[in-house]
PDB file of N, CA, C and O in Angstrom, chain B, residues numbered from 101:
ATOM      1  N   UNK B 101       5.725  -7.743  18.416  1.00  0.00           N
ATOM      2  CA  UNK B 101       4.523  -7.325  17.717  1.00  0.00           C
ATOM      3  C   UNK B 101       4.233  -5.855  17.997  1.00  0.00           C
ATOM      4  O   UNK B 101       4.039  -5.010  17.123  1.00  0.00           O
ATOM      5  N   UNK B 102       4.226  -5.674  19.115  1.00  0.00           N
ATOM      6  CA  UNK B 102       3.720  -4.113  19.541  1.00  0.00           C
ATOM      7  C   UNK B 102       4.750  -2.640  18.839  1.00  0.00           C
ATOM      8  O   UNK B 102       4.504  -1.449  18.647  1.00  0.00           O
ATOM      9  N   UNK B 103       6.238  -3.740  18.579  1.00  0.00           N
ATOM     10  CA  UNK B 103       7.037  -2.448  17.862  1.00  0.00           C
ATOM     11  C   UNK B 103       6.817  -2.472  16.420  1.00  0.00           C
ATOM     12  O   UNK B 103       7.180  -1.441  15.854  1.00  0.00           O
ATOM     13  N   UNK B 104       6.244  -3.513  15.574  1.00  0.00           N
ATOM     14  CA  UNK B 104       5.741  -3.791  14.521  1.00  0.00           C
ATOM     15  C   UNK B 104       4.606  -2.854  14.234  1.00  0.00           C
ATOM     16  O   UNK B 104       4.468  -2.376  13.108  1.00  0.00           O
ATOM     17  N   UNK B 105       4.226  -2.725  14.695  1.00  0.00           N
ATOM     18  CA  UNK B 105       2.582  -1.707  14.454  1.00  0.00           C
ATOM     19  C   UNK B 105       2.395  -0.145  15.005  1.00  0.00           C
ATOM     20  O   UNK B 105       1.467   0.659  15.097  1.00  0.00           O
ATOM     21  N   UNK B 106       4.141  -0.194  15.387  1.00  0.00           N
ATOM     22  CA  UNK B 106       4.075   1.482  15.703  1.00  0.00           C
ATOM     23  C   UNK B 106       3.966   2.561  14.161  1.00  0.00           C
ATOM     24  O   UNK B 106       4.682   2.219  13.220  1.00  0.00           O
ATOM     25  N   UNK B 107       3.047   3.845  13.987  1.00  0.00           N
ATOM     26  CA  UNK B 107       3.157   4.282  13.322  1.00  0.00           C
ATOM     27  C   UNK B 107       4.274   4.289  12.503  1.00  0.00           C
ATOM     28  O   UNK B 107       4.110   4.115  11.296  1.00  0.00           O
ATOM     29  N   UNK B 108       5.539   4.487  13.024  1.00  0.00           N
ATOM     30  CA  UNK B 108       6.783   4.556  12.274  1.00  0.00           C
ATOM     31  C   UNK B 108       7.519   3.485  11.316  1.00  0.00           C
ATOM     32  O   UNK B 108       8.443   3.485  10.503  1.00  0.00           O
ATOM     33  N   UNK B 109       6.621   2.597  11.851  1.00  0.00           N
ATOM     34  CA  UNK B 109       7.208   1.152  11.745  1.00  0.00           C
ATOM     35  C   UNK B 109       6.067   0.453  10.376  1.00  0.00           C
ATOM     36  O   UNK B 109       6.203  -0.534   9.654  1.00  0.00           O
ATOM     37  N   UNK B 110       5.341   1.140  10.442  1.00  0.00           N
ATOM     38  CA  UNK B 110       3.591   0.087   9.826  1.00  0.00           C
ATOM     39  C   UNK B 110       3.600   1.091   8.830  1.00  0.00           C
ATOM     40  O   UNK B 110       4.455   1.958   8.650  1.00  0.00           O
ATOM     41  N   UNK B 111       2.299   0.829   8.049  1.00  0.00           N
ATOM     42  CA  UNK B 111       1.401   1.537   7.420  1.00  0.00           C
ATOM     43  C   UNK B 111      -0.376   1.443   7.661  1.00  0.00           C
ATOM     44  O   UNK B 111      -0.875   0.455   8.200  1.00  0.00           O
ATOM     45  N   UNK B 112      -1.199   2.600   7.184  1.00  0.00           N
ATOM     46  CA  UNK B 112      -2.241   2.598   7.201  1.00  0.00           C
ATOM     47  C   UNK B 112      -2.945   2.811   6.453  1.00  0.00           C
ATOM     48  O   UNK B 112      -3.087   4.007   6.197  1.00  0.00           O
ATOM     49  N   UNK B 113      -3.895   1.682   5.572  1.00  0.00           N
ATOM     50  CA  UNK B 113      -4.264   2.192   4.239  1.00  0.00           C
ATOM     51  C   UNK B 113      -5.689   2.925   4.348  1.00  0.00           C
ATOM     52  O   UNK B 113      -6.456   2.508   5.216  1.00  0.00           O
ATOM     53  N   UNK B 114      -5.961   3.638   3.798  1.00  0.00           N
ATOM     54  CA  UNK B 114      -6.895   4.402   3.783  1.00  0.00           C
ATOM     55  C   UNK B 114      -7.817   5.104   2.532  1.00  0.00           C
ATOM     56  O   UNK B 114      -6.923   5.671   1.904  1.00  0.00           O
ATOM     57  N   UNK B 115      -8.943   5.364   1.883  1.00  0.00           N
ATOM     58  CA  UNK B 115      -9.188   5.439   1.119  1.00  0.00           C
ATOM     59  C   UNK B 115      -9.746   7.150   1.031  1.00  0.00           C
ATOM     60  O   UNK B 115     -10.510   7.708   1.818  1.00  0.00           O
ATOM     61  N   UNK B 116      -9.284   7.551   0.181  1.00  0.00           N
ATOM     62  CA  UNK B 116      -9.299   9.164  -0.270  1.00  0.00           C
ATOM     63  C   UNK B 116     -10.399   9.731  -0.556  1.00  0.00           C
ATOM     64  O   UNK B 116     -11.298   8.889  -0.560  1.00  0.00           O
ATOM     65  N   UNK B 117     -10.693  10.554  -0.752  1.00  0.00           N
ATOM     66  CA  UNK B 117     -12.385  11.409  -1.018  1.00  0.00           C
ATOM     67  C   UNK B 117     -13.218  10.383  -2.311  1.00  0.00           C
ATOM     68  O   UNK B 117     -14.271   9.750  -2.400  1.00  0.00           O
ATOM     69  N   UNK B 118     -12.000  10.687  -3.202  1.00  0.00           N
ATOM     70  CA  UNK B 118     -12.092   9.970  -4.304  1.00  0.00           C
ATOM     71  C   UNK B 118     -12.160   8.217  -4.950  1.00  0.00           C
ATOM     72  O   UNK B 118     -12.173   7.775  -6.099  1.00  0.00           O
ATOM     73  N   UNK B 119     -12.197   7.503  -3.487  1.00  0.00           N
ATOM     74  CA  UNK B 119     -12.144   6.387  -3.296  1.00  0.00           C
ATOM     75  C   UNK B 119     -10.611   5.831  -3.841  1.00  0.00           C
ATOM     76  O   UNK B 119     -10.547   4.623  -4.071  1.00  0.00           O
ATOM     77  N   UNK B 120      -9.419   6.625  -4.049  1.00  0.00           N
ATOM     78  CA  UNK B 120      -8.557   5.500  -4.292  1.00  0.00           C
ATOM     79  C   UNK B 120      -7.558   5.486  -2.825  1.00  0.00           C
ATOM     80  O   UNK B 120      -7.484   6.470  -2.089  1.00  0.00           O
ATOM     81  N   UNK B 121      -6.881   4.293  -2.589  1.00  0.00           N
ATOM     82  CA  UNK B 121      -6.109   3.909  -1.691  1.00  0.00           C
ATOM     83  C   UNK B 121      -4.694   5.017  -1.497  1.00  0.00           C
ATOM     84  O   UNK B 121      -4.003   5.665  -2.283  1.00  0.00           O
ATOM     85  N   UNK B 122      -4.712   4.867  -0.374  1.00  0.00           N
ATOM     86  CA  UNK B 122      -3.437   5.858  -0.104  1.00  0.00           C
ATOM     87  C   UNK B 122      -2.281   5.105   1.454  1.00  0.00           C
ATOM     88  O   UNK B 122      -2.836   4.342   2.245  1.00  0.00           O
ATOM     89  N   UNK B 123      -1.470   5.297   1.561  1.00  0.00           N
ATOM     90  CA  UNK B 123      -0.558   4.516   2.292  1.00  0.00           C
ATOM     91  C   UNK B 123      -0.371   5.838   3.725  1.00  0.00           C
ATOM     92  O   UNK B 123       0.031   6.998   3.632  1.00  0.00           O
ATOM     93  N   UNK B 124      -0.582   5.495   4.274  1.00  0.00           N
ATOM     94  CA  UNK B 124      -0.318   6.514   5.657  1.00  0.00           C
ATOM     95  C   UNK B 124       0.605   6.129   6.506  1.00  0.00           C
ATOM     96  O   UNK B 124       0.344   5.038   7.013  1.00  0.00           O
ATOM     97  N   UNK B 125       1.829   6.732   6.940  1.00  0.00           N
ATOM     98  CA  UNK B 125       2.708   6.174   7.541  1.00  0.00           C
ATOM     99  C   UNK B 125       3.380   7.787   8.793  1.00  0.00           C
ATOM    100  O   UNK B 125       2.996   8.952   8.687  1.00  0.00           O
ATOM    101  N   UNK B 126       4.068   7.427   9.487  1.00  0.00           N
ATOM    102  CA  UNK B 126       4.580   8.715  10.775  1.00  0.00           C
ATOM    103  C   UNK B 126       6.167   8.237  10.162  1.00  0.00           C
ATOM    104  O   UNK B 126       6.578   7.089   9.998  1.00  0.00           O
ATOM    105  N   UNK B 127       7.024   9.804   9.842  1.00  0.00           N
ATOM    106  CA  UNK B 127       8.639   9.484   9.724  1.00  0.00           C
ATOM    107  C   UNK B 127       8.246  10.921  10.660  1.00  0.00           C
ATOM    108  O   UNK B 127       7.216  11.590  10.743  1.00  0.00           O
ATOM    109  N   UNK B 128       9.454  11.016  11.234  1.00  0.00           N
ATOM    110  CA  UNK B 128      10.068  11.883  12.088  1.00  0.00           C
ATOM    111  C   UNK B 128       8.709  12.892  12.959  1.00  0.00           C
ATOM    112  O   UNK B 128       8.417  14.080  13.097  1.00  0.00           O
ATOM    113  N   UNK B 129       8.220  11.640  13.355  1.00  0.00           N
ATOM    114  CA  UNK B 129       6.844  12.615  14.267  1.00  0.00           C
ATOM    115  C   UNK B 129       5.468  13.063  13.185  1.00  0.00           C
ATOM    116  O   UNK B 129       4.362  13.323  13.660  1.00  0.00           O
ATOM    117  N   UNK B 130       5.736  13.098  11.760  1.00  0.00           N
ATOM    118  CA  UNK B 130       4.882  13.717  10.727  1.00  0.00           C
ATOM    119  C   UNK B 130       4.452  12.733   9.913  1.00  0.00           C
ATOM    120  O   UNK B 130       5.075  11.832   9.352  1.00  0.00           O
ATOM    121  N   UNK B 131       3.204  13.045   9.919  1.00  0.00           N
ATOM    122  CA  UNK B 131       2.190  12.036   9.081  1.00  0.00           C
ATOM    123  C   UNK B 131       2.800  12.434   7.466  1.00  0.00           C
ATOM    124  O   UNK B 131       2.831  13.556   6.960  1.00  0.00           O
ATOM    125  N   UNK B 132       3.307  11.000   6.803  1.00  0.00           N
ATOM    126  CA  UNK B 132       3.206  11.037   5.535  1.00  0.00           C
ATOM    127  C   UNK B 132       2.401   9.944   4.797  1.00  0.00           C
ATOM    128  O   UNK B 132       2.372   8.744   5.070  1.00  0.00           O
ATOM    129  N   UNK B 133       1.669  10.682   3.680  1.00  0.00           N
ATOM    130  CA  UNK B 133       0.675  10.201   2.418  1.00  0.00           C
ATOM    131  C   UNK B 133       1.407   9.601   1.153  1.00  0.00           C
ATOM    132  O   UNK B 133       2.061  10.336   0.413  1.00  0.00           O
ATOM    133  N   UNK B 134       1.303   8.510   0.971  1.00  0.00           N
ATOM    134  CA  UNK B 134       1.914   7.747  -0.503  1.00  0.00           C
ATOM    135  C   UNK B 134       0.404   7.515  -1.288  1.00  0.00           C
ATOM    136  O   UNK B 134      -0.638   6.980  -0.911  1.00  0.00           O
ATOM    137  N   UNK B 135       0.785   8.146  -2.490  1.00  0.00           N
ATOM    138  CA  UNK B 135      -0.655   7.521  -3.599  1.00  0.00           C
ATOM    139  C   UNK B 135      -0.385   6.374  -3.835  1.00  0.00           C
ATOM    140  O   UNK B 135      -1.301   5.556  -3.912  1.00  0.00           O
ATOM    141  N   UNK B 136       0.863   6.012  -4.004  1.00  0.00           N
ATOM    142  CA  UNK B 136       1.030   4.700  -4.681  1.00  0.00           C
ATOM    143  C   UNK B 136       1.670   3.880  -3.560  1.00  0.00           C
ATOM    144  O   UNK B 136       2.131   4.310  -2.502  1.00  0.00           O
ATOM    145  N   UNK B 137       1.598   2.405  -4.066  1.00  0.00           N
ATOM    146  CA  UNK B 137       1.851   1.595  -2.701  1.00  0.00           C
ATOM    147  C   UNK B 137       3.728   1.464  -2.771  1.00  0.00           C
ATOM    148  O   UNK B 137       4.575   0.936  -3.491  1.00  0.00           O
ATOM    149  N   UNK B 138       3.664   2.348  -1.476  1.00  0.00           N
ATOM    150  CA  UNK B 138       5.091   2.202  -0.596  1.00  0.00           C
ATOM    151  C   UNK B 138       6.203   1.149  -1.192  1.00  0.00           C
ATOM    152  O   UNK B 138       5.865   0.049  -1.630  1.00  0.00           O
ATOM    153  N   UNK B 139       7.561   1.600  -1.163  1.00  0.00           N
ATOM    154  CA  UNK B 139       8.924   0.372  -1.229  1.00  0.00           C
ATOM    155  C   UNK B 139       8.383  -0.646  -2.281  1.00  0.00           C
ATOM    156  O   UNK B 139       8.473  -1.852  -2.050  1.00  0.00           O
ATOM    157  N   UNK B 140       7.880  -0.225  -3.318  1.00  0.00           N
ATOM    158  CA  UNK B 140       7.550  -0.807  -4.594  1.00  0.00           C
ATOM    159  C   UNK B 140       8.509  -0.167  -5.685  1.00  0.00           C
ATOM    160  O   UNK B 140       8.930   0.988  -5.624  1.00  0.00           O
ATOM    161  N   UNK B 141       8.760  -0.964  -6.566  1.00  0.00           N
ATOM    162  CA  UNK B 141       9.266  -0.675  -7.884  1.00  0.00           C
ATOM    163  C   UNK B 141       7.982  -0.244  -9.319  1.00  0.00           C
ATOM    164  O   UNK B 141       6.909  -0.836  -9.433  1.00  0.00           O
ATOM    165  N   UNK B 142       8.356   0.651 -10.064  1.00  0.00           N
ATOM    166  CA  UNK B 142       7.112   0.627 -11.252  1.00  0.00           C
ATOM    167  C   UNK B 142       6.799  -1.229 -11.846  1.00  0.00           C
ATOM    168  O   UNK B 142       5.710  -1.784 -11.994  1.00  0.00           O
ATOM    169  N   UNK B 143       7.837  -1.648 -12.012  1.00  0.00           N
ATOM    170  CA  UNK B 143       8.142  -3.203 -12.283  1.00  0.00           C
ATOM    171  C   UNK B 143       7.164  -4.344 -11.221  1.00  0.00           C
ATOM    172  O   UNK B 143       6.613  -5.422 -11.440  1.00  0.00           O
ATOM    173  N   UNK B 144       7.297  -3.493 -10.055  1.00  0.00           N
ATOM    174  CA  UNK B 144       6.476  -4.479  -9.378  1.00  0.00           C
ATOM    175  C   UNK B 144       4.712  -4.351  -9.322  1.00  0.00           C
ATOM    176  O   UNK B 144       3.838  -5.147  -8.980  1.00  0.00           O
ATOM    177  N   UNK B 145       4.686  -3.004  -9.814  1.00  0.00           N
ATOM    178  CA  UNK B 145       3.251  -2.617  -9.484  1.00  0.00           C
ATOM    179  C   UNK B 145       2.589  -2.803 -11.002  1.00  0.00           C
ATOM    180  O   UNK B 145       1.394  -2.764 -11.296  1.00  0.00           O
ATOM    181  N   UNK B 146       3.665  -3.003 -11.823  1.00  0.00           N
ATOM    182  CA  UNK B 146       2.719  -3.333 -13.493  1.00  0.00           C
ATOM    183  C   UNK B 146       2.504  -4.760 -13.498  1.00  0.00           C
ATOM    184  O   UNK B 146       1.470  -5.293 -13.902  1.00  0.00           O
ATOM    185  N   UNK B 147       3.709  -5.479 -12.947  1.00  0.00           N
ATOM    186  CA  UNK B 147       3.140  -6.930 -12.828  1.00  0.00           C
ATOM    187  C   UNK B 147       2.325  -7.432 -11.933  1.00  0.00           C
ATOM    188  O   UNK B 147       1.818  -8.529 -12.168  1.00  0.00           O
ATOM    189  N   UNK B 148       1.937  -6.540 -10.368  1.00  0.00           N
ATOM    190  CA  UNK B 148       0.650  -6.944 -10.134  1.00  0.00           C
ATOM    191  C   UNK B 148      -0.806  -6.133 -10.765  1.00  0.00           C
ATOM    192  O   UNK B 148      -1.888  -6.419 -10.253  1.00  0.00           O
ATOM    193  N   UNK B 149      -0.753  -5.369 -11.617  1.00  0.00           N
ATOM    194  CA  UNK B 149      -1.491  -4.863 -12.174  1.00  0.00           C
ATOM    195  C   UNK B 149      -1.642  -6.173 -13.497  1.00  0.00           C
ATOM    196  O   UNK B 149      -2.709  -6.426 -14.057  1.00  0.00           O
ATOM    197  N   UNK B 150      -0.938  -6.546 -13.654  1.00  0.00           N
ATOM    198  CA  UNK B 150      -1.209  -7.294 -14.945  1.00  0.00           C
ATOM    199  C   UNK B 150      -1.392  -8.818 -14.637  1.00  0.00           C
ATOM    200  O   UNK B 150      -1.870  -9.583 -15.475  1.00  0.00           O
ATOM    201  N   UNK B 151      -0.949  -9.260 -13.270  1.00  0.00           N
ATOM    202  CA  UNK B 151      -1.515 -10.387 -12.717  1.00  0.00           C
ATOM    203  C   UNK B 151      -3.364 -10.228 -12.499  1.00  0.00           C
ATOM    204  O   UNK B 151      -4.196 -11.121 -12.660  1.00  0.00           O
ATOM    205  N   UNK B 152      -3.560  -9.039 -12.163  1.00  0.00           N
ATOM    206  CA  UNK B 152      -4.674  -8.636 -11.237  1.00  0.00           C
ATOM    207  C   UNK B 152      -5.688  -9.337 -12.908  1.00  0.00           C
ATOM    208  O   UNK B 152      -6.782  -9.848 -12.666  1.00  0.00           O
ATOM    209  N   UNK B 153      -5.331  -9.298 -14.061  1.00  0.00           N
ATOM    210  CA  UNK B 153      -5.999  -9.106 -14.926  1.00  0.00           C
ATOM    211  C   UNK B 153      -6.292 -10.288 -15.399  1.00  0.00           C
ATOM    212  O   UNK B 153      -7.309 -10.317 -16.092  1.00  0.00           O
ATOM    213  N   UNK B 154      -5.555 -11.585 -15.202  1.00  0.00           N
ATOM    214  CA  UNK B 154      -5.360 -12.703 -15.635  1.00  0.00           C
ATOM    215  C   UNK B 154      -6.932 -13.591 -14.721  1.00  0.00           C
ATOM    216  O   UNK B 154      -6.982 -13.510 -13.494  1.00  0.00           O
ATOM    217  N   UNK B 155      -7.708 -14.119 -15.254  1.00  0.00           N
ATOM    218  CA  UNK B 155      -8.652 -14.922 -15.056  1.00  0.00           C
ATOM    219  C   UNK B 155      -8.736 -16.256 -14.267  1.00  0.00           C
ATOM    220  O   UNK B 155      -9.406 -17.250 -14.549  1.00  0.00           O
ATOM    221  N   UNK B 156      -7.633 -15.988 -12.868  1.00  0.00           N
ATOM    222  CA  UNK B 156      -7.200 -16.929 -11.719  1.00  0.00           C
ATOM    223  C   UNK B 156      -7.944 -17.080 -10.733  1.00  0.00           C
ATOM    224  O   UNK B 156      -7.373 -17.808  -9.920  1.00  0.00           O
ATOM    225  N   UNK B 157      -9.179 -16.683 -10.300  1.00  0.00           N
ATOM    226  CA  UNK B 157      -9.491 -16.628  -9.224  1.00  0.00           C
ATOM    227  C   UNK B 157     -10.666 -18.160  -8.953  1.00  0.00           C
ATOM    228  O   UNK B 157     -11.047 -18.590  -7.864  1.00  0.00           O
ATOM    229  N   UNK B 158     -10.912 -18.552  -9.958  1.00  0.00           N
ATOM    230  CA  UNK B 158     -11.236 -19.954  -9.315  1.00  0.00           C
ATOM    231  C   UNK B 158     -10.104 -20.736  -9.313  1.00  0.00           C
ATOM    232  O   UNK B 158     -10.527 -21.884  -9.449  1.00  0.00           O
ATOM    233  N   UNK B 159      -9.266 -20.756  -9.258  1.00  0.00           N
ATOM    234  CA  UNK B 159      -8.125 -21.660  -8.687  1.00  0.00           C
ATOM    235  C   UNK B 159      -7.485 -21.327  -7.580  1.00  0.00           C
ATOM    236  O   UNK B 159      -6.468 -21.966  -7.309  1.00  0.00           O
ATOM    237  N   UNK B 160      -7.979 -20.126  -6.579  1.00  0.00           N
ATOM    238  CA  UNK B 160      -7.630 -20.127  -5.584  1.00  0.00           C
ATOM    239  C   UNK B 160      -7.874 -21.197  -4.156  1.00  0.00           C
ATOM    240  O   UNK B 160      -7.318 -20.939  -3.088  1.00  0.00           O
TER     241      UNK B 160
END
């Protein structure tokens, strides 16, 4: 667990001036910023964008 949650290893989401989400992560000692969510495909982020839209949430 403890090598799981090292900066290098994790992410940290965080929300921008502007309120949208941003991915915070450490590669080689240096803080890097993703707008969009990390080791995703466009494919994966339109179909949870288009799940997000579907009228499921009382059947959770």
């Amino acid at each position: 667990m403890d090598e799981g949650v090292q900066p290098q290893n994790s992410y940290r989401v965080l929300l921008d001036a502007d309120g949208d989400l941003v991915w915070v992560t450490e590669i080689d000692g240096r803080e890097v910023r993703y707008h969009k969510e990390p080791e995703t495909s466009f494919g994966q982020r339109f179909m949870s964008g288009f799940i997000m839209m579907l009228p499921v949430e009382h059947q959770l």
